[in-house]
ZAMARTI-642816 format. One record per residue: residue in three letters; x, y, z of N, C-alpha, C in turn. Coordinates in steps of 0.2 Angstrom, whole numbers, m for minus. Each point is the difference from the previous one (the first is absolute). Layout:
<rs>
{r "Ala" {X Y Z} {X Y Z} {X Y Z}}
...
</rs>
This chain:
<rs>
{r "Unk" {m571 m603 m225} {m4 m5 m4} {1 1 m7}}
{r "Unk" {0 m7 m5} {2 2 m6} {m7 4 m2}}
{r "Unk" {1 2 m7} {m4 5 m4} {m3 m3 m2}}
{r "Unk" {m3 m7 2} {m5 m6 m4} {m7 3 m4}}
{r "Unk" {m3 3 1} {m5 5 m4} {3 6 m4}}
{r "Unk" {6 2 m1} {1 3 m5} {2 m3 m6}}
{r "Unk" {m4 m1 m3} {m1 m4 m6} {5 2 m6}}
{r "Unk" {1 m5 m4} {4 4 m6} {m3 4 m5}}
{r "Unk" {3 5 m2} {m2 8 m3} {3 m2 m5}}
{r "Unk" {m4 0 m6} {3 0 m8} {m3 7 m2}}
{r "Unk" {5 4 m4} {1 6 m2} {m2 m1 m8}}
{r "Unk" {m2 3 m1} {m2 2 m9} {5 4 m4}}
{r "Unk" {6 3 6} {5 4 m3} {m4 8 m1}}
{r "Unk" {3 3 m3} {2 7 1} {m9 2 m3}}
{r "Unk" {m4 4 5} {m6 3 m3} {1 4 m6}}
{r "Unk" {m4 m2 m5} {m3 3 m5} {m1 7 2}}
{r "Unk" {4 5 m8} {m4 7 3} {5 4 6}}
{r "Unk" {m2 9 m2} {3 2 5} {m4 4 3}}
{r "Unk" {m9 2 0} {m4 1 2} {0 m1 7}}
{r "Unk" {0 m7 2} {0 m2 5} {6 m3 5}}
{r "Unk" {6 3 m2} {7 m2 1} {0 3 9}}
{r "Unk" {m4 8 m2} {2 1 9} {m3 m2 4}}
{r "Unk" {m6 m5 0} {m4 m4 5} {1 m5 m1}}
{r "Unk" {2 m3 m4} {3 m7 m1} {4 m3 6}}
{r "Unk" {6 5 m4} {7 m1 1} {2 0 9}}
{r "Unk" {m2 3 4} {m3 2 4} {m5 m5 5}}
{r "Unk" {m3 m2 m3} {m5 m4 3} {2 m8 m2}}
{r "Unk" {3 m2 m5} {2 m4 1} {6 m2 4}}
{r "Unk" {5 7 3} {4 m1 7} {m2 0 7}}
{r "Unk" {m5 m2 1} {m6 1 6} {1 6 1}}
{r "Unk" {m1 7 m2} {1 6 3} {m10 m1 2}}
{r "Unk" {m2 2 7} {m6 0 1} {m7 7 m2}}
{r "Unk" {6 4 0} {m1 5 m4} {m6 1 m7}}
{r "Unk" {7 m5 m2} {m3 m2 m10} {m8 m2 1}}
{r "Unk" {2 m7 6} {m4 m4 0} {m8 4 4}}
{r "Unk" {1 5 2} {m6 1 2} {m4 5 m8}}
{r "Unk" {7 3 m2} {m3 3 m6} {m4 m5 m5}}
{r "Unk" {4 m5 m2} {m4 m3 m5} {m6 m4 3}}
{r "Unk" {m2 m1 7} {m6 0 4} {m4 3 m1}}
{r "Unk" {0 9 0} {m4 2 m1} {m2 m1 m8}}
{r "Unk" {4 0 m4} {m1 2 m7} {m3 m7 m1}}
{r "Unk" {m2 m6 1} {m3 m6 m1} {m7 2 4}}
{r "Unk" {0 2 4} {m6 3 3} {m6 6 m3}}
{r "Unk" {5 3 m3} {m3 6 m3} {m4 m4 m6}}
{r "Unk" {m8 6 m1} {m5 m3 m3} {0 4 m6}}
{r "Unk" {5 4 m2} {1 7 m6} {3 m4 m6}}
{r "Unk" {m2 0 m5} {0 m4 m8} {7 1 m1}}
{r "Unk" {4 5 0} {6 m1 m1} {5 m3 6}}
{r "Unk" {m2 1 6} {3 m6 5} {0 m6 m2}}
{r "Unk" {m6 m1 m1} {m1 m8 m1} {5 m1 m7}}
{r "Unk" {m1 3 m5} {4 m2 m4} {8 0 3}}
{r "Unk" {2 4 1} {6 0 3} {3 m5 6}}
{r "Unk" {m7 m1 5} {1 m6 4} {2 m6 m5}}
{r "Unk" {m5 m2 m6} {2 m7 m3} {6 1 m2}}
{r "Unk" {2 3 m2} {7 1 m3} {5 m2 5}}
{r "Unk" {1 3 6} {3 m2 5} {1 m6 1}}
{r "Unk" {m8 m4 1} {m2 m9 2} {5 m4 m5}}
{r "Unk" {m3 3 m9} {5 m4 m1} {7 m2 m2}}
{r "Unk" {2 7 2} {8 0 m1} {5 m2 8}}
{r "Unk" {m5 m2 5} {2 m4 4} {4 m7 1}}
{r "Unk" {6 0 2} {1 m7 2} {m4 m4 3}}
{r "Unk" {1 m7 0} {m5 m5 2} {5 m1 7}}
{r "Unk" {m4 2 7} {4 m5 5} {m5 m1 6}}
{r "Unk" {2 m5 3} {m5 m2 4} {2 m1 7}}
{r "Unk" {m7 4 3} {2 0 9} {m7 m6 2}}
{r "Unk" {1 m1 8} {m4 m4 3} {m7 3 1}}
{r "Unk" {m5 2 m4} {m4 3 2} {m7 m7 4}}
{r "Unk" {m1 7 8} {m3 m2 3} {m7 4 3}}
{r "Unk" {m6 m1 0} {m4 1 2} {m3 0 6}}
{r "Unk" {m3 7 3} {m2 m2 8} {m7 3 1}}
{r "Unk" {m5 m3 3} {m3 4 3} {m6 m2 5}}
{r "Unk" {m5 5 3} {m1 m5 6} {m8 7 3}}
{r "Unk" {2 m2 5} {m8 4 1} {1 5 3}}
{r "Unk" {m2 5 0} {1 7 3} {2 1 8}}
{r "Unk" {6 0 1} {0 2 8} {7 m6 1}}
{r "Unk" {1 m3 m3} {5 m4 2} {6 1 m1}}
{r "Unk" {1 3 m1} {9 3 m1} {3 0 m3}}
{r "Unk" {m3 0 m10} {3 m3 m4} {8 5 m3}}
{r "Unk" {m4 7 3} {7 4 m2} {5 m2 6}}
{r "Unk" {0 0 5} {4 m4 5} {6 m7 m2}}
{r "Unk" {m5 m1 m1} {3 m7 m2} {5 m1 m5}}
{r "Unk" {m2 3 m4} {4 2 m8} {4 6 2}}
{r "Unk" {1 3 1} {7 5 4} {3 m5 4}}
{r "Unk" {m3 m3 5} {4 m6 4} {5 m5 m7}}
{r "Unk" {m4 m3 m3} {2 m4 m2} {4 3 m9}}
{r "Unk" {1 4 m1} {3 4 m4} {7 2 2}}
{r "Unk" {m2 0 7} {8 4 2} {5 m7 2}}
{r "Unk" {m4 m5 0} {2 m10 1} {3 1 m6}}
{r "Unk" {m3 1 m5} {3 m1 m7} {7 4 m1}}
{r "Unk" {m1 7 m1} {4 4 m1} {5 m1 5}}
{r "Unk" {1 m3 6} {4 0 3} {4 m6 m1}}
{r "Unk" {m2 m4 m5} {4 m7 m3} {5 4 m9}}
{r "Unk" {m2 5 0} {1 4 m5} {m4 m1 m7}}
{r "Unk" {m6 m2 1} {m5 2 m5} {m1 4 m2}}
{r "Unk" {m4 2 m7} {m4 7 m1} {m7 1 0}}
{r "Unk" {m4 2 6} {m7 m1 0} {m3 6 m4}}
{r "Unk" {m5 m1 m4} {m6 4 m1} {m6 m1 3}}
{r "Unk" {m3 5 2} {m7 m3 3} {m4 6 m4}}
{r "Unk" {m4 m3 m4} {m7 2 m3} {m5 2 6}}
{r "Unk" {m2 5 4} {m8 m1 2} {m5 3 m2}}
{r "Unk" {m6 m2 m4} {m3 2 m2} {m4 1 9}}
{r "Unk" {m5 7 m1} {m2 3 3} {m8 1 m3}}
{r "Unk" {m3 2 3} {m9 1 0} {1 7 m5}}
{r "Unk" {m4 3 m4} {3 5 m3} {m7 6 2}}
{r "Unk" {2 4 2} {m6 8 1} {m4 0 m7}}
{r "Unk" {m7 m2 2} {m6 3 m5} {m1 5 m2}}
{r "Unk" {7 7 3} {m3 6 m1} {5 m1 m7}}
{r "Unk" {8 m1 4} {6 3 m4} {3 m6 m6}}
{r "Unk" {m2 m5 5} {3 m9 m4} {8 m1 3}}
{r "Unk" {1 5 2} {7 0 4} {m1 m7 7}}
{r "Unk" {6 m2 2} {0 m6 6} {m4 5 8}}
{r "Unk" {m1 m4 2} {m2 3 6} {3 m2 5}}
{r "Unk" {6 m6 1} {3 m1 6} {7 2 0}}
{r "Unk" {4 m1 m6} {6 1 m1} {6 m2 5}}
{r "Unk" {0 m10 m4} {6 m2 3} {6 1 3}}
{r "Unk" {3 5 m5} {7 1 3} {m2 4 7}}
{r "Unk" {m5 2 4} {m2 5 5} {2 m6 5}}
{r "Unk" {m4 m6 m2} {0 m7 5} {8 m3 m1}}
{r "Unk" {3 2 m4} {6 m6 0} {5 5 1}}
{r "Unk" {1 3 3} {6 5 1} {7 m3 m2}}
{r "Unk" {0 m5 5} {6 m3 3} {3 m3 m7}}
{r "Unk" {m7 m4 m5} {3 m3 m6} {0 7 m4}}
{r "Unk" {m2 2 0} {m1 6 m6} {8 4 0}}
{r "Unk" {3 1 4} {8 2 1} {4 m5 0}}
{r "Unk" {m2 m6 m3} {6 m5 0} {2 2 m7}}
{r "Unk" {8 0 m1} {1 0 m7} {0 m3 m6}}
{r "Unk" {m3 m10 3} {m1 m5 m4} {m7 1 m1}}
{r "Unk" {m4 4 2} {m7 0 0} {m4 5 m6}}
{r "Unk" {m6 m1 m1} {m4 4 m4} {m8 1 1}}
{r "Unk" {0 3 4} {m8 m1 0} {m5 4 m4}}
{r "Unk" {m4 0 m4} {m7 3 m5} {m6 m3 1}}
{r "Unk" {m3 6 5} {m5 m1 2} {m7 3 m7}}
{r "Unk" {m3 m3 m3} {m4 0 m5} {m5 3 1}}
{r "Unk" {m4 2 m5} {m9 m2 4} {m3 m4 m6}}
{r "Unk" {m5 m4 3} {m3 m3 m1} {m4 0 m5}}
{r "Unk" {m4 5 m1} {m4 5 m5} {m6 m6 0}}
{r "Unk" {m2 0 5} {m7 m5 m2} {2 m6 m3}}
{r "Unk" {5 m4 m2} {1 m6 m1} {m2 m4 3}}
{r "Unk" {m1 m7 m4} {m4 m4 5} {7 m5 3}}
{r "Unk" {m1 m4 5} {6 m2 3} {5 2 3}}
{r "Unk" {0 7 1} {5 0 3} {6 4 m4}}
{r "Unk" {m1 m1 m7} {7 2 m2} {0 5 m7}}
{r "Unk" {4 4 m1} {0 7 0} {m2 m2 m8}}
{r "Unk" {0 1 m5} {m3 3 m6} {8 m3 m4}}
{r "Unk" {6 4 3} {4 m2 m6} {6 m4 5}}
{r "Unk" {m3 m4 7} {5 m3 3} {6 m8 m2}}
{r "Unk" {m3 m1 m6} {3 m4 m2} {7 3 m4}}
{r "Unk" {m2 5 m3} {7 3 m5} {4 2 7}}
{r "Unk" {m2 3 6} {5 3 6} {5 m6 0}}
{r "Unk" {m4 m6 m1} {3 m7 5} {5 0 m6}}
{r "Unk" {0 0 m6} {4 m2 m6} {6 6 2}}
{r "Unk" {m3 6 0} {6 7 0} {5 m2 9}}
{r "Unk" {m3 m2 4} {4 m3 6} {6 m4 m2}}
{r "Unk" {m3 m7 m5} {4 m5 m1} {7 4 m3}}
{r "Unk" {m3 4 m5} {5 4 m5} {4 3 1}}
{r "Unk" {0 1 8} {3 7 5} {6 m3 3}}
{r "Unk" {m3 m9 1} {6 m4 2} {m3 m2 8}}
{r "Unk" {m5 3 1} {m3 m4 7} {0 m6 1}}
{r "Unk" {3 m5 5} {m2 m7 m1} {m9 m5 3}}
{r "Unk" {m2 8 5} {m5 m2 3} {m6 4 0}}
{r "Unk" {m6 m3 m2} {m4 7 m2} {m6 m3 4}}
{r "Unk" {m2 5 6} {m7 m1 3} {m6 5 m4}}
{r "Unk" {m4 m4 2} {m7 3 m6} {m5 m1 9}}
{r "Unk" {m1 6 3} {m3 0 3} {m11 2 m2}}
{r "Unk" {m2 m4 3} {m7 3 m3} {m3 4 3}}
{r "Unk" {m7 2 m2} {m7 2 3} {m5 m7 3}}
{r "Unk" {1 3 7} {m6 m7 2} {2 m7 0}}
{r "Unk" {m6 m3 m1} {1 m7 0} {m8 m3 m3}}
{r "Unk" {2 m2 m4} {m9 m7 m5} {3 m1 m5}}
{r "Unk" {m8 m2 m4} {1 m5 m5} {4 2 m6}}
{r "Unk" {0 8 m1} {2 4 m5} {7 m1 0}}
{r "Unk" {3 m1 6} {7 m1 1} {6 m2 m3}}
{r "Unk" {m4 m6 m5} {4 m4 m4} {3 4 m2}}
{r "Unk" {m3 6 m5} {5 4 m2} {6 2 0}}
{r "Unk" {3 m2 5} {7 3 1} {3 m9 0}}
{r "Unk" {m2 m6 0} {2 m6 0} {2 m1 m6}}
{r "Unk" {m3 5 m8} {1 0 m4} {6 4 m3}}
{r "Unk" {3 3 7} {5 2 m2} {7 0 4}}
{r "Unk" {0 m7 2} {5 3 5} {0 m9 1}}
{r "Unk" {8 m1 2} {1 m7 1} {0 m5 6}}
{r "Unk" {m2 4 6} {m4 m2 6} {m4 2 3}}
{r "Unk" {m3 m1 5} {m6 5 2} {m2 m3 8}}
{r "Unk" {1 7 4} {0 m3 6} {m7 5 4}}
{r "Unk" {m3 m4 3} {m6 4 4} {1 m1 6}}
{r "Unk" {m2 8 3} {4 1 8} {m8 1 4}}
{r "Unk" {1 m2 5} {m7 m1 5} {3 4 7}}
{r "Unk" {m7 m1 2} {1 4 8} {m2 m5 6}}
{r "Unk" {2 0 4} {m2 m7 6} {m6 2 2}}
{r "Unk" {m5 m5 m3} {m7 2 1} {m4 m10 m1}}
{r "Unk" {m6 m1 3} {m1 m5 0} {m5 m1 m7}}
{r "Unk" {m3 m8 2} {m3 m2 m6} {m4 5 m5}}
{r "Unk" {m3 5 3} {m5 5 m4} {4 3 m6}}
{r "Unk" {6 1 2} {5 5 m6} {0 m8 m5}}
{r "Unk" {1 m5 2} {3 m6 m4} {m7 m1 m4}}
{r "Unk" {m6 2 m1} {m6 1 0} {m1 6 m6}}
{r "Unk" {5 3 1} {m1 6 m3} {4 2 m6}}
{r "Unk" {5 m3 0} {6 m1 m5} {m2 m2 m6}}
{r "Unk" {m2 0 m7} {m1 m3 m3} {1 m7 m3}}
{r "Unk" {m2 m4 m4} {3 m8 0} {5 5 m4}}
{r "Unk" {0 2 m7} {3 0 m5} {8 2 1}}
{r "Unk" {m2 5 6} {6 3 1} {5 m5 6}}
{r "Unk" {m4 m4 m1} {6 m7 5} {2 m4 m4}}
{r "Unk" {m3 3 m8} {1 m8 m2} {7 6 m5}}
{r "Unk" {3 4 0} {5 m1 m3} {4 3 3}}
{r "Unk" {0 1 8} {7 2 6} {4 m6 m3}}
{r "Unk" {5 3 1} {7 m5 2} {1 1 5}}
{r "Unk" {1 5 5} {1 m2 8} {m4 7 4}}
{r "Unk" {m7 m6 4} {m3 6 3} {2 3 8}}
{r "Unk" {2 3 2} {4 3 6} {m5 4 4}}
{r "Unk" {0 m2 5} {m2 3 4} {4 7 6}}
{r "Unk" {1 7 m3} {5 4 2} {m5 1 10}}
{r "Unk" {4 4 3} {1 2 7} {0 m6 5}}
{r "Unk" {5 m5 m3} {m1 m5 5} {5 1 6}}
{r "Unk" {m1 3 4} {3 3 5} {m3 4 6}}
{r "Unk" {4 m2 7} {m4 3 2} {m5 m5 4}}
{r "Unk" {m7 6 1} {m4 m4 3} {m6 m1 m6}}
{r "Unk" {3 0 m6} {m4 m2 m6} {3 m7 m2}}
{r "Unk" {5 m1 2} {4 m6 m3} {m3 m7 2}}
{r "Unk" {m5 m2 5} {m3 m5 1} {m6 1 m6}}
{r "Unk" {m2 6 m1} {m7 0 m4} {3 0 m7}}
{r "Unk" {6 2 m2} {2 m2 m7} {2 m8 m2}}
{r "Unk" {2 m2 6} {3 m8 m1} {m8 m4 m1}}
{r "Unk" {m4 0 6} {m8 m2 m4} {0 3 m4}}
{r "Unk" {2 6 m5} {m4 1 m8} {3 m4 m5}}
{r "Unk" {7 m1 1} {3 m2 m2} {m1 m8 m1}}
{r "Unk" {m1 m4 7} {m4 m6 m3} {m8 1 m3}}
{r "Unk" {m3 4 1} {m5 m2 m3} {m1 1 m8}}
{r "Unk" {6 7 m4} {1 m3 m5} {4 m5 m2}}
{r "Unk" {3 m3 3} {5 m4 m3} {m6 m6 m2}}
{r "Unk" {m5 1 6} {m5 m7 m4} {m3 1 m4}}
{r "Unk" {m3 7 m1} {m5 0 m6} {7 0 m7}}
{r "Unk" {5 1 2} {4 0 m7} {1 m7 m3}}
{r "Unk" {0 m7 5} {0 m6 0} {m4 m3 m3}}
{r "Unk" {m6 4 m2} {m6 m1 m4} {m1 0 m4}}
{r "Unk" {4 4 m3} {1 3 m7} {2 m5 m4}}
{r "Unk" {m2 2 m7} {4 m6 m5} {7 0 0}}
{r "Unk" {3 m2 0} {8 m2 m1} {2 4 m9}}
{r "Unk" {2 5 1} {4 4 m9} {6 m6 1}}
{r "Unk" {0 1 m8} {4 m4 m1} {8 4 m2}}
{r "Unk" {m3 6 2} {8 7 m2} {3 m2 8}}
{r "Unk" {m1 m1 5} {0 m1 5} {3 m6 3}}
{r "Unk" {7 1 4} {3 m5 2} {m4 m4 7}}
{r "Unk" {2 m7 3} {m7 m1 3} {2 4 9}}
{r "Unk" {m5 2 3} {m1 5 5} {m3 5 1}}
{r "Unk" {1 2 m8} {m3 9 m1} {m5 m2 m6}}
{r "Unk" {m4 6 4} {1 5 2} {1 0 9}}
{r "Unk" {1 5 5} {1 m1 6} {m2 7 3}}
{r "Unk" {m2 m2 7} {m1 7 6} {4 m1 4}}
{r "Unk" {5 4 2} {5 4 4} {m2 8 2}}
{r "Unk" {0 m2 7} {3 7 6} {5 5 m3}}
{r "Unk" {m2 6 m2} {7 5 2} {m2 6 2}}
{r "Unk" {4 3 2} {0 7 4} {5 6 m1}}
{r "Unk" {m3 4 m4} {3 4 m4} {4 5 5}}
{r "Unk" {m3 0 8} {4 5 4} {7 m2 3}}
{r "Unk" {m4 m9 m1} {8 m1 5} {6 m5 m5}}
{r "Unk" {m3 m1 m7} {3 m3 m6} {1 m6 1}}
{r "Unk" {m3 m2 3} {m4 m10 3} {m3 m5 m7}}
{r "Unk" {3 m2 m2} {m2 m4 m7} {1 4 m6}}
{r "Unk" {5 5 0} {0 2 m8} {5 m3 m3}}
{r "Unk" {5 m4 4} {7 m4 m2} {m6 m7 m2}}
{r "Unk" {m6 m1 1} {m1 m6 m1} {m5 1 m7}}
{r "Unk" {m2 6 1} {m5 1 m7} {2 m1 m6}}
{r "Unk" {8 5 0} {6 2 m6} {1 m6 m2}}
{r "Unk" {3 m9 3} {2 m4 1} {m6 m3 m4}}
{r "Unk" {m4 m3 1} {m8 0 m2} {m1 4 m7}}
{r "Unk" {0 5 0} {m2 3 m7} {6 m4 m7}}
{r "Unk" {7 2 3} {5 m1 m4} {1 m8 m2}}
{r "Unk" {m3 m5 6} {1 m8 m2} {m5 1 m4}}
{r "Unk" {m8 3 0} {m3 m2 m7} {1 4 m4}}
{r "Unk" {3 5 m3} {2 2 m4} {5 m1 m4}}
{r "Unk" {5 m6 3} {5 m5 m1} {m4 m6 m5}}
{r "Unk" {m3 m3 4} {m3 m5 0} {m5 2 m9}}
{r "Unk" {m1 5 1} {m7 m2 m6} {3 1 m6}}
{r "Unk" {8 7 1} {4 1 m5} {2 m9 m2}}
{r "Unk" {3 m1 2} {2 m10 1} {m7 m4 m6}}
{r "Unk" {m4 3 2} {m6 m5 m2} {m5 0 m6}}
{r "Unk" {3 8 m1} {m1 5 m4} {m7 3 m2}}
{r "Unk" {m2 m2 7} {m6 5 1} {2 10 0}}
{r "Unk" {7 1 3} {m2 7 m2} {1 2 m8}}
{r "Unk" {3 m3 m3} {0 3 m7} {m6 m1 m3}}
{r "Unk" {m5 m5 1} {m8 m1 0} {m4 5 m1}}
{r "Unk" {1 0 6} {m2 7 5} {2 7 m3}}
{r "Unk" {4 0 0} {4 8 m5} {m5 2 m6}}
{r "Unk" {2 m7 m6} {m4 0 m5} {m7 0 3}}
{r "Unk" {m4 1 1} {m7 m5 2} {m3 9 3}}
{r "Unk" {8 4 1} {m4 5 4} {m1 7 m8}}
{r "Unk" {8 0 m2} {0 1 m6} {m5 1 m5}}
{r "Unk" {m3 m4 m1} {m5 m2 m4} {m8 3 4}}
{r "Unk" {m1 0 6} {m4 3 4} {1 8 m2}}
{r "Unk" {5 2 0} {3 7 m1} {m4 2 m7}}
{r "Unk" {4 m4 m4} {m2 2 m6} {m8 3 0}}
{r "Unk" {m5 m5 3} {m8 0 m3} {m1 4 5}}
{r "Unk" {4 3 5} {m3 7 5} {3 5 m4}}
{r "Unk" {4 0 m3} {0 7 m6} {m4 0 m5}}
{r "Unk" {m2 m6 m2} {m4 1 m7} {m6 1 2}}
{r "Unk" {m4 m2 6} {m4 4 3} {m3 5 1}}
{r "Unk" {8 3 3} {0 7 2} {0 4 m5}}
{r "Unk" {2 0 m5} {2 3 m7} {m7 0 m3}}
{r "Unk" {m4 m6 3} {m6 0 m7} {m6 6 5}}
{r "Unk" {1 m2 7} {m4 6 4} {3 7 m2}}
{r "Unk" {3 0 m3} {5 7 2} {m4 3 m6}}
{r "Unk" {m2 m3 m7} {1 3 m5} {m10 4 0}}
{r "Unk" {m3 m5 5} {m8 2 2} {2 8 4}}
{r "Unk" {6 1 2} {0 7 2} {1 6 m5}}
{r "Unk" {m1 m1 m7} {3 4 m7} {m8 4 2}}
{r "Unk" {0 6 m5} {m6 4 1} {m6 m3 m5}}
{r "Unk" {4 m2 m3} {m5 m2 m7} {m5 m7 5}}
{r "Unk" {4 m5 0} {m4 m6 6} {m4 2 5}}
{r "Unk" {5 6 4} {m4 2 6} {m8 1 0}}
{r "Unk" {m1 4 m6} {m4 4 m4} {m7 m3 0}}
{r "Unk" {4 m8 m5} {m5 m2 m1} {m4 m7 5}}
{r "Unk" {5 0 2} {m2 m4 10} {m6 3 2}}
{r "Unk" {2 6 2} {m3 5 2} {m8 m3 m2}}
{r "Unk" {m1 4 m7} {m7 1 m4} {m2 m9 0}}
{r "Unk" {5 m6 0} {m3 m6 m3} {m1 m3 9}}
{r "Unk" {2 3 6} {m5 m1 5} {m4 3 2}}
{r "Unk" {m2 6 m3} {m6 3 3} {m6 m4 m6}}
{r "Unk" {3 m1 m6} {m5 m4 m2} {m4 m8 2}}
{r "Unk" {6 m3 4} {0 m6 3} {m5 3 6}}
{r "Unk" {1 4 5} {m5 3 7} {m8 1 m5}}
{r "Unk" {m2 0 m7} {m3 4 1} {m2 m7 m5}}
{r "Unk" {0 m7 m1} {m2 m4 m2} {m1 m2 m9}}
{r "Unk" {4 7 m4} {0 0 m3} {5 m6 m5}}
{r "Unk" {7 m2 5} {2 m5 m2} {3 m4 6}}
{r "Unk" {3 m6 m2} {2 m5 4} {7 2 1}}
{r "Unk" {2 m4 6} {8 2 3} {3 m4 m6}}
{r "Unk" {m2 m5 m1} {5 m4 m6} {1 3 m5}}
{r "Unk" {m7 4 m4} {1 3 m5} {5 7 1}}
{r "Unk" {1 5 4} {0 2 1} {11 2 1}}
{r "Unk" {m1 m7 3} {9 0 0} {2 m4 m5}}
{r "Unk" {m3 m2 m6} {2 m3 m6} {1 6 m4}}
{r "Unk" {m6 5 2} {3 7 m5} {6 4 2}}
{r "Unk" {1 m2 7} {5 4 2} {9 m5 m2}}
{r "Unk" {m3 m7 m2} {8 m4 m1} {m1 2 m7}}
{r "Unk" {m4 2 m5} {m1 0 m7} {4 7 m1}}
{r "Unk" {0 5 4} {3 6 0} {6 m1 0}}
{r "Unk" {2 m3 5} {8 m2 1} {2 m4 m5}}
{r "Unk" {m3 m5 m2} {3 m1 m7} {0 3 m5}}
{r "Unk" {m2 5 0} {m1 5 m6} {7 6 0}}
{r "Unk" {1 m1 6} {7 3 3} {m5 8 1}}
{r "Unk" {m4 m1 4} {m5 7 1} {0 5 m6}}
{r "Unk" {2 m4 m7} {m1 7 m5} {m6 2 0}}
{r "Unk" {m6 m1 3} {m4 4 m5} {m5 2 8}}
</rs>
C-alpha cells in the first residue's frame, strides 16, 4: 500500500550545538533506543532535565505523522486491538508508535499495567515503538508530557502514532486536543452501555467500533453497532467531516475482521480534511492549545517556590479562620508573583 500517511518531513538542517548531537543525531535516525532516552528526559520533572528537554524540543525538525487517538472502556480489548492493528500497519511497512498511557500507582507514580507486557507480539516488531507512561493523576487520560512524546515520535520518523488512553468520559477530550483522529472502541453490550457512554465523548469519535465481534458475540456486536450508528445520526453534522461520519463499524481484534476497513476509513478522512484543509486547522488550533497548557503549567509551577508555598500556606489558614476572604487572599498571593517573590 502507498505510504499515503507519511507525510512530508521538512528538515531545519543540521541541529544547533553539540551538546545534544549524541541524542539528536541518533534519534533523528529512528534509533528506538535514542528515542526512548529522550522520552524519558521529557518526562523527567528535575530543573536541569527540563532545561535540557527544551533545548532538545527546539532544535528538532518539524515532521509529521498521522496521529491517532483511541480509547474505550475497560475490558474491551483495546491493547488487543492496537497490537492487532499495528501489526496491519507495520506490515504495509509503516512505523508505528503506540503511546499508552496507564493508571499510575498512588504509592510510586510509576504505571501500573505496563503495555509492552500486553503487546508482545507489537512490542518485537522492529517497525514498532511502544512507551507505556503513567499517567500521574492527569486528568483525561493523558500523561503530563504526552504531547512532546507525540512531537519526539514524529522526529524519529514514525509515520503513525497511536495515543492510547485511560478510560473513557467527558475529560477525554484531552487527547482529541492532540491528535488528528480519534477513535472509540466498545464492547458488545446493549442499550444500558449506549446509556452510559458520554454525549461529549460521541460527539468528537471519528469512528466508533465495536471490538470482539466474533464468535458468539458477533450477533450482540452487530446490534451494538446499529444501535450506535443511530444515536451517531443524531448528532449535529461537523463540518470537518465528510458526509457519513462519523460511523460505527464491527471489528475483532482476534480474528483481524474489519481492521482492513477501519485503516481505509481513517486514511479517506485524513485525506479528505488534508484536501479541505481542516487538518492544518486543526494542527494550528491544537498548537495554540499547547501553548496556554504550558503557560498554565508554568504559572502553577512557580506556587511551588518555597517563598509562595509559605505564604499559601499562612494566607489560608487565615482564610479557615475568617480572618480574610478567598479573593483577598489570592490577590496577595498574585501580588507576590508580581513582585517576582522578592520580598
Amino acid at each position: 500500500m502507498e505510504r499515503c500517511c507519511a507525510y512530508p518531513r521538512k528538515n531545519k538542517g543540521q541541529a544547533s550545538g553539540d551538546a545534544m548531537d549524541e541524542l539528536i543525531g541518533p534519534l533523528l535516525g529512528g534509533d528506538r533506543r535514542a528515542l526512548a532516552r529522550a522520552i524519558t528526559l521529557i518526562e523527567s520533572t528535575r530543573s536541569d532535565h527540563r532545561a535540557r528537554a527544551s533545548r532538545l524540543l527546539t532544535e528538532l525538525p518539524t515532521r509529521q505523522a498521522l496521529r491517532i487517538g483511541l480509547s474505550g472502556t475497560p475490558g474491551v480489548g483495546k491493547s488487543s486491538f492496537i497490537e492487532a492493528f499495528g501489526k496491519l500497519l507495520t506490515g504495509q511497512g509503516l512505523r508505528v508508535a503506540v503511546l499508552a498511557v496507564d493508571p499510575s500507582s498512588a504509592r510510586s507514580g510509576g504505571s501500573i499495567l505496563g503495555d509492552k507486557t500486553r503487546m508482545e507480539t507489537l512490542a518485537r516488531d522492529p517497525l514498532a515503538f511502544i512507551r507505556p507512561s503513567p499517567s500521574r493523576g492527569e486528568l483525561g487520560g493523558v500523561a503530563r508530557r504526552s504531547r512532546e512524546t507525540v512531537q519526539l515520535c514524529e522526529a524519529a520518523g514514525f509515520d503513525i502514532i497511536l495515543v492510547e488512553t485511560v478510560g473513557v468520559g467527558q475529560s477525554e477530550t484531552l487527547v482529541a486536543e492532540m491528535t488528528d483522529l480519534f477513535v472509540l472502541l466498545l464492547a458488545p453490550a446493549g442499550g444500558d452501555e449506549l446509556q452510559g457512554v458520554k454525549r461529549g465523548i460521541m460527539e468528537i469519535a471519528d469512528l466508533v467500533l465495536v471490538n470482539k465481534a466474533d464468535g458468539e458475540l458477533r450477533g450482540p456486536a452487530l446490534r451494538t453497532v446499529a444501535d450506535y450508528a443511530g444515536a451517531l445520526r443524531l448528532l449535529r453534522h461537523r463540518p470537518e467531516d465528510p458526509e457519513g461520519y462519523p460511523q460505527a463499524m464491527p471489528v475483532s481484534a482476534l480474528s483481524g475482521e474489519g481492521l482492513d476497513e477501519v485503516w481505509a476509513h481513517l486514511t479517506h478522512l485524513a485525506r479528505w480534511r488534508r484536501e479541505q484543509g481542516h487538518f492544518a486547522a486543526r494542527r494550528a488550533d491544537q498548537a495554540r492549545r499547547w501553548f496556554m497548557a504550558e503557560l498554565r503549567g508554568g504559572l502553577l509551577a512557580r506556587l511551588d517556590r518555597p517563598v509562595v508555598k509559605a505564604q499559601t500556606v499562612l494566607l489560608g489558614d487565615a482564610v479557615a479562620r475568617g480572618e480574610l476572604t478567598p479573593e483577598g487572599a489570592a490577590e496577595r498571593i498574585m501580588t507576590l508573583l508580581d513582585r517576582g517573590e522578592s520580598s
